[in-house]
N, CA, C and O atoms as a CHARMM CRD file, in Angstrom:
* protein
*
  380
    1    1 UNK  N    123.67500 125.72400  90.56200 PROA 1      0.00000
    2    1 UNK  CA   123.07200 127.04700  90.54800 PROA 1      0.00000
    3    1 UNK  C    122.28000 127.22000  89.24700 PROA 1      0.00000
    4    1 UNK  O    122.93000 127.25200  88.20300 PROA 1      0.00000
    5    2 UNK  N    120.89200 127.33900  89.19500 PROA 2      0.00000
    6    2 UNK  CA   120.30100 127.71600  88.12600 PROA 2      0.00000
    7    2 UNK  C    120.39500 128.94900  87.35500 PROA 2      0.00000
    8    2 UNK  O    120.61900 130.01800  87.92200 PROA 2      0.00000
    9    3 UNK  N    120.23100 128.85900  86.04600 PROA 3      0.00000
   10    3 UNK  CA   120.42800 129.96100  85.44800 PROA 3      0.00000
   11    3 UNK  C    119.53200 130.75000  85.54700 PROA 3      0.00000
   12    3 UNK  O    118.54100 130.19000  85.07800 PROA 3      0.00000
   13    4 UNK  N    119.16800 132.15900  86.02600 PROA 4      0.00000
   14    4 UNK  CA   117.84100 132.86500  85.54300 PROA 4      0.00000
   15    4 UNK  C    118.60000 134.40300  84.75600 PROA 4      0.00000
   16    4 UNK  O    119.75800 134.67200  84.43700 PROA 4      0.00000
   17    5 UNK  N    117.66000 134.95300  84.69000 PROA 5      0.00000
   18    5 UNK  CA   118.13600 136.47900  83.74600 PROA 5      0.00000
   19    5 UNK  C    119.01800 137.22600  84.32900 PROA 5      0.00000
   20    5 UNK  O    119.43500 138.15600  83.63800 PROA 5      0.00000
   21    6 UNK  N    119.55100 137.09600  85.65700 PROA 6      0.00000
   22    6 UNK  CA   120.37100 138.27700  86.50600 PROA 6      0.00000
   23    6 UNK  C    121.65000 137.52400  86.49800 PROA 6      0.00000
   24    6 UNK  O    122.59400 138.31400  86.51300 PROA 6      0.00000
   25    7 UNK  N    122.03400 136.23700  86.48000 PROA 7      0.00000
   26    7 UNK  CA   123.16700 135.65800  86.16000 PROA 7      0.00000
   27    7 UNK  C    124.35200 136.19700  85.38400 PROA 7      0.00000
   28    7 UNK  O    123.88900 135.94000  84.27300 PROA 7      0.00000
   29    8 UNK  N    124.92000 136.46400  85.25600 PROA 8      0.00000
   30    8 UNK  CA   126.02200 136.77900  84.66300 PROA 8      0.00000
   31    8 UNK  C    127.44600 135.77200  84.16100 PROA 8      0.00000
   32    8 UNK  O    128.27100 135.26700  84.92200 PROA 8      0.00000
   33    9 UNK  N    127.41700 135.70300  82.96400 PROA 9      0.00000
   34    9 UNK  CA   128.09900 134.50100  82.15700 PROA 9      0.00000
   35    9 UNK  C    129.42000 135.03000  81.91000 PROA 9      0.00000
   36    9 UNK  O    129.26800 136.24500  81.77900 PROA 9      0.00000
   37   10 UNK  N    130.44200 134.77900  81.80300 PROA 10     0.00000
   38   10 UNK  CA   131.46100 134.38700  80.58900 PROA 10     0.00000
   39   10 UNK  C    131.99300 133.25800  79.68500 PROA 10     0.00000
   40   10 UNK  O    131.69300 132.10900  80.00700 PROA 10     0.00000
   41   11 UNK  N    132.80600 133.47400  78.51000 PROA 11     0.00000
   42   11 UNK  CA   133.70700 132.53000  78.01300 PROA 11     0.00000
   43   11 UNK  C    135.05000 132.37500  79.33400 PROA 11     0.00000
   44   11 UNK  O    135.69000 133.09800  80.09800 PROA 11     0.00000
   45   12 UNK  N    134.88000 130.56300  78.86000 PROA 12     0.00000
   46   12 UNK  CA   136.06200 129.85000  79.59600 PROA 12     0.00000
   47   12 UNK  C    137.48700 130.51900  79.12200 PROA 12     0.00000
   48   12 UNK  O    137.43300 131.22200  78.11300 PROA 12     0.00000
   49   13 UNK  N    138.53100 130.38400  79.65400 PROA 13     0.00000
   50   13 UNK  CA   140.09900 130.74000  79.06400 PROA 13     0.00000
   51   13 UNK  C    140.04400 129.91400  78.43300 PROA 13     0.00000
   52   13 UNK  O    139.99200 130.08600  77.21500 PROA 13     0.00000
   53   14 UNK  N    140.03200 128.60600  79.01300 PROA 14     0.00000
   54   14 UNK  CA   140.66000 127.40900  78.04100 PROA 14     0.00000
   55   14 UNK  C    139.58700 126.48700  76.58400 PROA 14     0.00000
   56   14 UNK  O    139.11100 125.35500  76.49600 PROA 14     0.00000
   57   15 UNK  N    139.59600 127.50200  75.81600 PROA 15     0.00000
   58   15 UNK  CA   138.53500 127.23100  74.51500 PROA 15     0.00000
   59   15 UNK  C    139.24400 128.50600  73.59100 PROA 15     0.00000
   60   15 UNK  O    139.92100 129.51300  73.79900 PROA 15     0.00000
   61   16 UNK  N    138.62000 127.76400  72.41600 PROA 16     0.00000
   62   16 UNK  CA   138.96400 128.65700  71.31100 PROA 16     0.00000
   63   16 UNK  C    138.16500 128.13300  70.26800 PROA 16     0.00000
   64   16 UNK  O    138.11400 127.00900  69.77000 PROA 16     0.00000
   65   17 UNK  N    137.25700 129.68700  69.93200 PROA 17     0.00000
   66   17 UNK  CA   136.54700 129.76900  69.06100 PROA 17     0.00000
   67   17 UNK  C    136.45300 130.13500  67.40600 PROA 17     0.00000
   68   17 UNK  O    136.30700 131.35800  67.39500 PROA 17     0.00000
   69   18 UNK  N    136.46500 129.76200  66.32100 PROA 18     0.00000
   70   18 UNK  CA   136.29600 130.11400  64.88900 PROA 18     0.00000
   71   18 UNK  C    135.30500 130.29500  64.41200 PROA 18     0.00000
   72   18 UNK  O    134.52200 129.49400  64.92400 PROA 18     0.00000
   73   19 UNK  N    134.46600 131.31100  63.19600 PROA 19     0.00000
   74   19 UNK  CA   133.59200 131.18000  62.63600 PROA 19     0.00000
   75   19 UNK  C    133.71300 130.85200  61.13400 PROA 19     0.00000
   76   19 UNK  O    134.68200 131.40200  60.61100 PROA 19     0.00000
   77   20 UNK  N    133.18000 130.31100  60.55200 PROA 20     0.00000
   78   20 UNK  CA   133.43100 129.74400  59.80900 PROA 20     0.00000
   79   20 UNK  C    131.97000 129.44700  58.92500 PROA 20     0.00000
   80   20 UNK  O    131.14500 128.53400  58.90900 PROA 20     0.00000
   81   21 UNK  N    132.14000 130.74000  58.21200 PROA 21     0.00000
   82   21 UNK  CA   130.24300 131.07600  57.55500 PROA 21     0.00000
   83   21 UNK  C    129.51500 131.70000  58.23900 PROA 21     0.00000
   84   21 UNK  O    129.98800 132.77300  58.61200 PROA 21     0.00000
   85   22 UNK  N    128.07500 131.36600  58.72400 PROA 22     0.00000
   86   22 UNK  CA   127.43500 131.37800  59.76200 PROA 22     0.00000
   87   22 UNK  C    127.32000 130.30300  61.30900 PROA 22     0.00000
   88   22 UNK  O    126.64600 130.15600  62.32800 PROA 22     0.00000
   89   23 UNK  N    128.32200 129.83700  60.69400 PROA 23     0.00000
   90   23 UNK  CA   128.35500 128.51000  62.32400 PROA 23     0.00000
   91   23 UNK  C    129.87600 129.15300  62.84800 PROA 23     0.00000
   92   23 UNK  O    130.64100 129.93100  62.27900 PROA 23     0.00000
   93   24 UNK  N    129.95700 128.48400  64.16200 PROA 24     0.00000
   94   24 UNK  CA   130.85000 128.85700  64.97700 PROA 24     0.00000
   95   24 UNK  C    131.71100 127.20200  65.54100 PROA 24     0.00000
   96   24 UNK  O    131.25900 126.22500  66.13600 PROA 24     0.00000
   97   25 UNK  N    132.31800 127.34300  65.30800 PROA 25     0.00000
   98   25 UNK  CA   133.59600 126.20700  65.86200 PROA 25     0.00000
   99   25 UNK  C    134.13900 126.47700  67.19700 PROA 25     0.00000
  100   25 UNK  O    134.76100 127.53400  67.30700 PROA 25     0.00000
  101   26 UNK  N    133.98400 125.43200  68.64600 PROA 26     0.00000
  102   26 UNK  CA   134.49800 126.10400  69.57100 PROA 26     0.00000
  103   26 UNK  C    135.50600 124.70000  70.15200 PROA 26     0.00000
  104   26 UNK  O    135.03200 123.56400  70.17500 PROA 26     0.00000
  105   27 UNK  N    136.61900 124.93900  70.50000 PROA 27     0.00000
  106   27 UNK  CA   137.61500 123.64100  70.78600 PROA 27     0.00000
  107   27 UNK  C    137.85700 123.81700  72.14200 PROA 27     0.00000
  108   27 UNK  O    138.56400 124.76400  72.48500 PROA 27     0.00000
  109   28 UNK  N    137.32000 122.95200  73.09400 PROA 28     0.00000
  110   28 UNK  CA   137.40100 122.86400  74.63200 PROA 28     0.00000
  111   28 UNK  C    138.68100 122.61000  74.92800 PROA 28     0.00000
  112   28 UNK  O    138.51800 121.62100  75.64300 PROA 28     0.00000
  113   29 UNK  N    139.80900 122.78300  74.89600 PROA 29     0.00000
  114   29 UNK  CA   141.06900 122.48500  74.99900 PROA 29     0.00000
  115   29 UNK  C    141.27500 121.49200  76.52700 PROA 29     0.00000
  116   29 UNK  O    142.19100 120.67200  76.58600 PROA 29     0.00000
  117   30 UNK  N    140.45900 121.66600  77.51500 PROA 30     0.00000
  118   30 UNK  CA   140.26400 120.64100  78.70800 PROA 30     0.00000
  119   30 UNK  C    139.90900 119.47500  78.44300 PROA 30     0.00000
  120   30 UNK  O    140.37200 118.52000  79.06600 PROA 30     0.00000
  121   31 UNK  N    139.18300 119.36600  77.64700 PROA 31     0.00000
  122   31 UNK  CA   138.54600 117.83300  77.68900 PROA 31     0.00000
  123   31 UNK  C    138.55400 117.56200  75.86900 PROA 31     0.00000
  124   31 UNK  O    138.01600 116.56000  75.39800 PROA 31     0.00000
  125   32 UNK  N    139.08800 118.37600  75.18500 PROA 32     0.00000
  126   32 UNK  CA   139.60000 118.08700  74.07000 PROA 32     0.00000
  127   32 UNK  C    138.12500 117.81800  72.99300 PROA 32     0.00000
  128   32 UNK  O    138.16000 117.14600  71.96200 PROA 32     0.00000
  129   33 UNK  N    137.16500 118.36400  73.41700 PROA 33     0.00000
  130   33 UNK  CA   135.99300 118.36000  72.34000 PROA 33     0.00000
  131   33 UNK  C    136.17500 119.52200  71.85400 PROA 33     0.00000
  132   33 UNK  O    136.89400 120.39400  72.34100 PROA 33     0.00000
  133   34 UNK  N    135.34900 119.61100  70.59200 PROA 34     0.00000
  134   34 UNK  CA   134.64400 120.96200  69.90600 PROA 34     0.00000
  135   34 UNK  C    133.35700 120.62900  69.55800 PROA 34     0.00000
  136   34 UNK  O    132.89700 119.49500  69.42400 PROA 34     0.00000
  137   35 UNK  N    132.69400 121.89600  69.39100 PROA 35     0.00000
  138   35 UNK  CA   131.13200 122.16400  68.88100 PROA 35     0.00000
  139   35 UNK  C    131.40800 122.93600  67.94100 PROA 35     0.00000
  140   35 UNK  O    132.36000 123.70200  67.79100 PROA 35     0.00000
  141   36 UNK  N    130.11500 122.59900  67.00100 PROA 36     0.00000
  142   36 UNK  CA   129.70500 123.35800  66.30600 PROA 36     0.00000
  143   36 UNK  C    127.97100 124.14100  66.52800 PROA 36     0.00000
  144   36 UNK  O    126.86500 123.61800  66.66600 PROA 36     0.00000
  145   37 UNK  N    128.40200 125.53700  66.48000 PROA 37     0.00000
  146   37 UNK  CA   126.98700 125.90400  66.27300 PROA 37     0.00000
  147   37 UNK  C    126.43400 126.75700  65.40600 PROA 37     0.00000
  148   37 UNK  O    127.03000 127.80600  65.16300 PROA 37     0.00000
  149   38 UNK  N    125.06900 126.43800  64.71700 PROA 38     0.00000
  150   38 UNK  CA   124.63300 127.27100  64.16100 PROA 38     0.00000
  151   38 UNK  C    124.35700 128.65000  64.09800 PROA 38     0.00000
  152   38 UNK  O    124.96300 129.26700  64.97400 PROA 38     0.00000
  153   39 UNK  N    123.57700 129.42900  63.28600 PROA 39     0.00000
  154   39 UNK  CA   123.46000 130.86000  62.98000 PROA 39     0.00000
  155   39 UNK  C    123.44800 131.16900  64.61300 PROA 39     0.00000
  156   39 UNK  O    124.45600 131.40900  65.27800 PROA 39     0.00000
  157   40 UNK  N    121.64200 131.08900  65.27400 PROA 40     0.00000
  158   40 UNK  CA   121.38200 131.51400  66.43000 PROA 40     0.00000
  159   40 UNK  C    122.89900 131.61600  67.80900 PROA 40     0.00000
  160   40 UNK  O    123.45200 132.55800  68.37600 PROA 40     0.00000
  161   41 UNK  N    123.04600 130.27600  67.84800 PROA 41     0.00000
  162   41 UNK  CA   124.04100 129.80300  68.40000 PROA 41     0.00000
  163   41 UNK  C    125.57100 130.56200  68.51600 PROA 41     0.00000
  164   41 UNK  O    126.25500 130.83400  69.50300 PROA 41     0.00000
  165   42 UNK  N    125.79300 130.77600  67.05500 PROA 42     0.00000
  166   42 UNK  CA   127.25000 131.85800  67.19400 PROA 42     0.00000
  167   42 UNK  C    127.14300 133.24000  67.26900 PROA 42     0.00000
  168   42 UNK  O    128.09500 134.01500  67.37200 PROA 42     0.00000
  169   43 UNK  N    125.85100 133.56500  67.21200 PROA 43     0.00000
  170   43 UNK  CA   125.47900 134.92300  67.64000 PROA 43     0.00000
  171   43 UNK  C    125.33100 135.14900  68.82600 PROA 43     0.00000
  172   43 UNK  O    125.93500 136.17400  69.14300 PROA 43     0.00000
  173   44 UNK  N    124.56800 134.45800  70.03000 PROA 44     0.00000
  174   44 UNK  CA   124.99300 134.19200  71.22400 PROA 44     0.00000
  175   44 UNK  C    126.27300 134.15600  71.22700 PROA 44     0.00000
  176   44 UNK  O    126.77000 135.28100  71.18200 PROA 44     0.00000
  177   45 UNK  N    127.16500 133.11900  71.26800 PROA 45     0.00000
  178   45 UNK  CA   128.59800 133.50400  71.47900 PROA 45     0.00000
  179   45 UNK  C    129.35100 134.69100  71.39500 PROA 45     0.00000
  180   45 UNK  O    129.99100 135.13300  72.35000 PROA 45     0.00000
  181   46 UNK  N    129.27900 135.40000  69.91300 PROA 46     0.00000
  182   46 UNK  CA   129.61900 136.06400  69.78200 PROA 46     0.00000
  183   46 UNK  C    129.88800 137.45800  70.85100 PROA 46     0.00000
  184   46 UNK  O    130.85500 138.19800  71.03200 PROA 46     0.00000
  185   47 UNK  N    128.26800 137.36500  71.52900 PROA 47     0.00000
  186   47 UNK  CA   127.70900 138.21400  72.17600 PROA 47     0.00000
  187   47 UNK  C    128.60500 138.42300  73.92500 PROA 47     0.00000
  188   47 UNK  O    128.70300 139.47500  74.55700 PROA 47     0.00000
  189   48 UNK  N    129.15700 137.00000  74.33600 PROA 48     0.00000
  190   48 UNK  CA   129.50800 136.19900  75.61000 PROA 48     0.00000
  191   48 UNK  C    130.95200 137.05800  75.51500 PROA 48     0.00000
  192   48 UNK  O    131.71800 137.07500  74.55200 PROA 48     0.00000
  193   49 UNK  N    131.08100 137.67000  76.62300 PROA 49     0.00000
  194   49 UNK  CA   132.71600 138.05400  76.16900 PROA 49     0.00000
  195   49 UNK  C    133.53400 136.92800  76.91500 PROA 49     0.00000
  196   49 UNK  O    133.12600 136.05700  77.68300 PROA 49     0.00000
  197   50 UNK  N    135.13700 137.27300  76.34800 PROA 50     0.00000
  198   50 UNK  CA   135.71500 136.63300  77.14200 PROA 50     0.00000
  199   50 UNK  C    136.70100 137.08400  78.17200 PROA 50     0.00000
  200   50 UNK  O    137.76500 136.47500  78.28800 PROA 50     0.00000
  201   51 UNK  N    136.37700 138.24800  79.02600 PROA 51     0.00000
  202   51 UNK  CA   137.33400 139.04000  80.08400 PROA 51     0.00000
  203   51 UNK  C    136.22100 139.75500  80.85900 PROA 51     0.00000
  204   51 UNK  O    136.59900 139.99000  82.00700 PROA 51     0.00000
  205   52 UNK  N    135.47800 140.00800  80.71300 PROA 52     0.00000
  206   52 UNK  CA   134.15500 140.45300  81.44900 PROA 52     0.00000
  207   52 UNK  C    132.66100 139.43400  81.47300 PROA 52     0.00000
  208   52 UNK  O    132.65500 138.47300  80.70400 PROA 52     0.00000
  209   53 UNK  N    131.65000 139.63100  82.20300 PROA 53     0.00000
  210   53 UNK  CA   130.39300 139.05200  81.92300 PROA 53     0.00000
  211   53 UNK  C    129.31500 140.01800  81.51900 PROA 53     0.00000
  212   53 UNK  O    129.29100 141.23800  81.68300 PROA 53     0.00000
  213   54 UNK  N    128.49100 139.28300  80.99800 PROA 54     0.00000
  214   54 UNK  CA   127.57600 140.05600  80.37100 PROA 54     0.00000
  215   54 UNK  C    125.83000 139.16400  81.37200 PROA 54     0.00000
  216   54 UNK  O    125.83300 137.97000  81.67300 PROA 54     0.00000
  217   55 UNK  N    124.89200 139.89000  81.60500 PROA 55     0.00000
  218   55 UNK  CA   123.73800 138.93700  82.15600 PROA 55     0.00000
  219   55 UNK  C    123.12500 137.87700  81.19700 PROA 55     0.00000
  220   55 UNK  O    123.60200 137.74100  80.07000 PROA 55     0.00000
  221   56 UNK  N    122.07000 137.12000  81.62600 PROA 56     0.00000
  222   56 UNK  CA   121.45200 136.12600  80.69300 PROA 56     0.00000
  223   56 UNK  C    120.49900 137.18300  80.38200 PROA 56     0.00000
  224   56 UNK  O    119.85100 137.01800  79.34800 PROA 56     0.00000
  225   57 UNK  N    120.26500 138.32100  81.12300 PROA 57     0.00000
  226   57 UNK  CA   118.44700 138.98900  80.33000 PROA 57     0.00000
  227   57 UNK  C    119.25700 140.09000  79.44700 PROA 57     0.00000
  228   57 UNK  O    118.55100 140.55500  78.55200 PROA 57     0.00000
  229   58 UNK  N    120.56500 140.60700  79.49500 PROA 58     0.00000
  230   58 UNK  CA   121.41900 141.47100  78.52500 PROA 58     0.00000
  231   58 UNK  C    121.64100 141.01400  77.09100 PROA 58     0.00000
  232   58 UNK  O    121.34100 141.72100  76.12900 PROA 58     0.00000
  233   59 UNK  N    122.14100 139.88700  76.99500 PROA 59     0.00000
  234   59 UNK  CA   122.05900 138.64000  76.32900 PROA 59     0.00000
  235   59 UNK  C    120.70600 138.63300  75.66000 PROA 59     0.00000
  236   59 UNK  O    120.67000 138.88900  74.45600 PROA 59     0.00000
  237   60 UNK  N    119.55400 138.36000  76.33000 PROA 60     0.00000
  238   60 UNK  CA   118.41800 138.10000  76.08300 PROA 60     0.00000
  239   60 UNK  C    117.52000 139.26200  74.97600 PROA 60     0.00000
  240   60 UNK  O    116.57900 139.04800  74.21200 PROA 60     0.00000
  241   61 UNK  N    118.20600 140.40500  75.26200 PROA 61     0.00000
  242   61 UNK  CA   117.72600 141.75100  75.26300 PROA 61     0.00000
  243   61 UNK  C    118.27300 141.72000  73.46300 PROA 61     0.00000
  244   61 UNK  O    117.59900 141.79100  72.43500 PROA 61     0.00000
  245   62 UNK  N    120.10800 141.55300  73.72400 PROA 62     0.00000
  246   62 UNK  CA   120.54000 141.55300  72.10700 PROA 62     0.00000
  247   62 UNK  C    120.03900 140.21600  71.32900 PROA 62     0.00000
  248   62 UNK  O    120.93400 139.69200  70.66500 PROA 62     0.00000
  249   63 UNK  N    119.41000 139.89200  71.30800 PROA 63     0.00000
  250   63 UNK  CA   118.85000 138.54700  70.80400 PROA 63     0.00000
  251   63 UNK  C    117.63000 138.66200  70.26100 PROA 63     0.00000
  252   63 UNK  O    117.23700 138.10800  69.23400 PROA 63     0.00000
  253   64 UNK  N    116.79500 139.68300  71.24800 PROA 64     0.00000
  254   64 UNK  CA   115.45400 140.01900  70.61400 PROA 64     0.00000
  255   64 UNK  C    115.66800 140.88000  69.47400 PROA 64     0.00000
  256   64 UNK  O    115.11200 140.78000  68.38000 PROA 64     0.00000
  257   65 UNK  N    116.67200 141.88100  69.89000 PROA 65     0.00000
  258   65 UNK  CA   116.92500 142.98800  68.55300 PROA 65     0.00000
  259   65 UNK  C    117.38300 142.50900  67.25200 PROA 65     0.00000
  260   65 UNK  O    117.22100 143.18500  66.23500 PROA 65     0.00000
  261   66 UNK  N    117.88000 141.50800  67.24900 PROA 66     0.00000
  262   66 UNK  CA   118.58700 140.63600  65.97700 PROA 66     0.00000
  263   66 UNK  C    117.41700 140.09400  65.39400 PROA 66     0.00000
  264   66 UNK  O    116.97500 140.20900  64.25100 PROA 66     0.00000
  265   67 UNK  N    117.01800 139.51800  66.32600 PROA 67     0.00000
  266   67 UNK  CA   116.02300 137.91300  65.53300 PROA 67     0.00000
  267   67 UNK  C    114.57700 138.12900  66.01000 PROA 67     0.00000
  268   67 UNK  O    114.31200 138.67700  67.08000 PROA 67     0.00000
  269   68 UNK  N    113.47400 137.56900  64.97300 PROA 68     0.00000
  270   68 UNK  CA   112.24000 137.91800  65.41200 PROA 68     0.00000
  271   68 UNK  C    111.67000 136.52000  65.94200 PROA 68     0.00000
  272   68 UNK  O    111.47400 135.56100  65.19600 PROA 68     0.00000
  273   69 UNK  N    111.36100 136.51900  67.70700 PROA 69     0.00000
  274   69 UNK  CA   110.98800 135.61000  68.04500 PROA 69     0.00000
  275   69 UNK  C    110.71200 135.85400  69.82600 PROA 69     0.00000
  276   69 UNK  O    111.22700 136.64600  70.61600 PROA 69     0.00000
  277   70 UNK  N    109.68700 134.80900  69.99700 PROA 70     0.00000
  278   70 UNK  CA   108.66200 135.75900  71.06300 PROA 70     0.00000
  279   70 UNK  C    109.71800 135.56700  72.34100 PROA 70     0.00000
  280   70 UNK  O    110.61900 134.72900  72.38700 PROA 70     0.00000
  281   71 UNK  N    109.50400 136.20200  73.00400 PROA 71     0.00000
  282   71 UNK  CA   110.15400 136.77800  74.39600 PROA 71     0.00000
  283   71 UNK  C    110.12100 135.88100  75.38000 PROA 71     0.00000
  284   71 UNK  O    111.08300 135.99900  76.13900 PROA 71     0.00000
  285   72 UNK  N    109.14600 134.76500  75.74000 PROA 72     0.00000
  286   72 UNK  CA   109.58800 133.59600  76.99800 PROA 72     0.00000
  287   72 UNK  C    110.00100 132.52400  76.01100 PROA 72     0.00000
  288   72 UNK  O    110.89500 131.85100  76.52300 PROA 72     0.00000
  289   73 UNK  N    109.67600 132.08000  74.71300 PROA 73     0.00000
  290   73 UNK  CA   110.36800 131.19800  73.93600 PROA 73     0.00000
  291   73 UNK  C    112.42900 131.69200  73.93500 PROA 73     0.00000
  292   73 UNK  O    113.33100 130.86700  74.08200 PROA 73     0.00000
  293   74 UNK  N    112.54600 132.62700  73.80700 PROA 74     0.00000
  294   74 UNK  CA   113.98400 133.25500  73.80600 PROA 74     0.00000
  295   74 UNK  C    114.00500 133.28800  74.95900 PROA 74     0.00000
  296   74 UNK  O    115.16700 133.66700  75.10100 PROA 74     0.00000
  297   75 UNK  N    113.71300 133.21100  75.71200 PROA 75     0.00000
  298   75 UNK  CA   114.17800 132.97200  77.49900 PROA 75     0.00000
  299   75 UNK  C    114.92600 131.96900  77.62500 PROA 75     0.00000
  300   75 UNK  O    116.13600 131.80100  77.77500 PROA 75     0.00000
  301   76 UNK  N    113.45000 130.90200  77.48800 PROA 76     0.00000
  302   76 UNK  CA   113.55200 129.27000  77.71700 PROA 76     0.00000
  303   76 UNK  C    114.56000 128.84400  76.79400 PROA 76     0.00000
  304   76 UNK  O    115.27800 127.95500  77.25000 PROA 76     0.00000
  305   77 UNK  N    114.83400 129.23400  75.58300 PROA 77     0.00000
  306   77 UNK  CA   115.74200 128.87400  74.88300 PROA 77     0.00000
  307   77 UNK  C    117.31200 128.82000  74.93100 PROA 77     0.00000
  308   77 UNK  O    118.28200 128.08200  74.76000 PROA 77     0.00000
  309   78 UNK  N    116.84200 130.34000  75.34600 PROA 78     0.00000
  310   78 UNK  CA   119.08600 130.72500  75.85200 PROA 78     0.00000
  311   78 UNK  C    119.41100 130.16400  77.42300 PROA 78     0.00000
  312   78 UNK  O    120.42800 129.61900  77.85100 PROA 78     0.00000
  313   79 UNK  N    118.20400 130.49900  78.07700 PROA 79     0.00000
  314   79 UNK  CA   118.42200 129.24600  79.38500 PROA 79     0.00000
  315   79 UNK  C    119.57200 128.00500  78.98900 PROA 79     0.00000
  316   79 UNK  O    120.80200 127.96700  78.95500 PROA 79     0.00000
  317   80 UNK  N    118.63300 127.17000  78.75400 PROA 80     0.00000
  318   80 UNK  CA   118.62500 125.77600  78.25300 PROA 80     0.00000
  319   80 UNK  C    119.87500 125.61500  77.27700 PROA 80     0.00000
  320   80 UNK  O    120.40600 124.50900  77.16900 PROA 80     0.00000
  321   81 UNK  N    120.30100 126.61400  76.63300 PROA 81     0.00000
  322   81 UNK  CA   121.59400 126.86000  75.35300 PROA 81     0.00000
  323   81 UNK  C    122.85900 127.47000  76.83600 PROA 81     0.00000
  324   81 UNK  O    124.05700 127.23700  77.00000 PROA 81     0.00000
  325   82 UNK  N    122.49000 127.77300  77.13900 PROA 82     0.00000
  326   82 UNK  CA   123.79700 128.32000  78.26000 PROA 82     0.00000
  327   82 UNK  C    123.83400 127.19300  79.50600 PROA 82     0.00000
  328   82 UNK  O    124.92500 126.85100  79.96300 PROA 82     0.00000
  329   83 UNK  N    122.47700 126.58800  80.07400 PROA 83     0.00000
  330   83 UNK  CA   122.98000 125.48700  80.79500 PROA 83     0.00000
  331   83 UNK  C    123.88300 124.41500  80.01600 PROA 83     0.00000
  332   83 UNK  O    124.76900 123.77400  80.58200 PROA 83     0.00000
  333   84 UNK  N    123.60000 124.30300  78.80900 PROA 84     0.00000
  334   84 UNK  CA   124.85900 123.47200  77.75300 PROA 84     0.00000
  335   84 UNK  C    125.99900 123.96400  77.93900 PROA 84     0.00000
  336   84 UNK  O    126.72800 123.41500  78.76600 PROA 84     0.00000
  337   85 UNK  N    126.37800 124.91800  77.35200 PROA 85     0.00000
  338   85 UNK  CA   127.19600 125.57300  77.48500 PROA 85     0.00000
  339   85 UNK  C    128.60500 125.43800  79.13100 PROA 85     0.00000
  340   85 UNK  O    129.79600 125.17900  79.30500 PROA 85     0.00000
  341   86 UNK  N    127.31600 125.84400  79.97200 PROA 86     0.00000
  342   86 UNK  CA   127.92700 125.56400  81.31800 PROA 86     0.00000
  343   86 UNK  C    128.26600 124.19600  81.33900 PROA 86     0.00000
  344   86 UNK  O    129.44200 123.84300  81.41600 PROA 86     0.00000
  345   87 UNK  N    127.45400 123.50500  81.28400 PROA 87     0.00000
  346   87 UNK  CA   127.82300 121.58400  81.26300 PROA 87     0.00000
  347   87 UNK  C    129.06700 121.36100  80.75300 PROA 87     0.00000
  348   87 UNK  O    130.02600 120.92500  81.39000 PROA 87     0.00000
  349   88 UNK  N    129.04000 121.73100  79.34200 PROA 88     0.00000
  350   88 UNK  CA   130.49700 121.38600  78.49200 PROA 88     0.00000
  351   88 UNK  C    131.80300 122.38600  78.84300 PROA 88     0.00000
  352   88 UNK  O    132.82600 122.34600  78.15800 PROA 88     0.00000
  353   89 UNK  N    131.63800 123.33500  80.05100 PROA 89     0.00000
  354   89 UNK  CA   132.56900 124.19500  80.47900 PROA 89     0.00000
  355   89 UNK  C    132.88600 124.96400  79.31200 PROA 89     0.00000
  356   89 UNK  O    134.00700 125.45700  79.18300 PROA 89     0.00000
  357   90 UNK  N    132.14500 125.07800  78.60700 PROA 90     0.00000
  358   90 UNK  CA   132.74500 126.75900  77.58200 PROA 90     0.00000
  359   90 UNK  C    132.23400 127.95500  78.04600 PROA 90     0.00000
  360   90 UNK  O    132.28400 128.99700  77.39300 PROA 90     0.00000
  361   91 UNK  N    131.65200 127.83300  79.35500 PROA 91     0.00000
  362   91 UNK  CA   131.15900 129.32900  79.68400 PROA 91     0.00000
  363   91 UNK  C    131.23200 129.05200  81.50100 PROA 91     0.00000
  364   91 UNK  O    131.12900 127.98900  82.11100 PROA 91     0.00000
  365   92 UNK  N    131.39400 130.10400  81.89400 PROA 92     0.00000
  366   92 UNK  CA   131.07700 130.20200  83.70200 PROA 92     0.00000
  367   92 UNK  C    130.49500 131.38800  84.17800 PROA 92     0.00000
  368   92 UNK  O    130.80700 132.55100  83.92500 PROA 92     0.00000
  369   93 UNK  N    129.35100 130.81300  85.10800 PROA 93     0.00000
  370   93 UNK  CA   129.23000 132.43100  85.48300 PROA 93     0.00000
  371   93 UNK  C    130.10000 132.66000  86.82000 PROA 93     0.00000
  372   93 UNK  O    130.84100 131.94900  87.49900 PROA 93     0.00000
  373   94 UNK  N    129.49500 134.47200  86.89000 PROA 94     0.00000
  374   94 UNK  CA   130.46300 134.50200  87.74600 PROA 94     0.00000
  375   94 UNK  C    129.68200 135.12800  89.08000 PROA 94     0.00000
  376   94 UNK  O    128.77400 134.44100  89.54900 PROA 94     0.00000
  377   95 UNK  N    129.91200 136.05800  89.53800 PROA 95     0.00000
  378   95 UNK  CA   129.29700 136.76200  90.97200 PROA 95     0.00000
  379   95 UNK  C    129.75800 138.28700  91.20200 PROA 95     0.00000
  380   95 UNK  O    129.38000 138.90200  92.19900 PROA 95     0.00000
């Protein structure tokens, strides 16, 4: 299922996240990896709850208000950052 703006995401149960500065530490407890991500990156997260969903263009919306950067570049970007996301199972959407 492709991601577009009406999608609706959450955080996985099984992960656990730290910040740690401006980067974010996240430990997949399933498959036993962690990431690290930068500024942009843990601000997204931050944003992702983990008991409700939030959309990709809601998301998209608090992203523009934070950071100055053009509007289909921040599309294509959190796209492409949340199909990761989905890949490595730290996020699911839902319906």
């Amino acid at each position: 299922m492709p991601i577009t703006s009406s999608t609706p995401v959450k955080r996985v149960a099984n992960q656990s996240s730290s910040v740690l500065g401006q980067e974010t530490i996240i430990l997949n407890y399933e498959i036993g990896n962690y990431y690290e991500l930068d500024e942009l990156g843990s601000f997204i997260w931050s944003q992702v709850p983990d008991n409700e969903a939030i959309t990709v263009g809601e998301l998209k919306e608090k992203i523009l208000a934070e950071f100055e950067v053009d509007e289909a570049v921040c599309e294509a970007e959190l796209k492409t950052f949340l199909e990761g996301l989905l890949h490595e199972r730290l996020i699911e959407t839902t319906v």
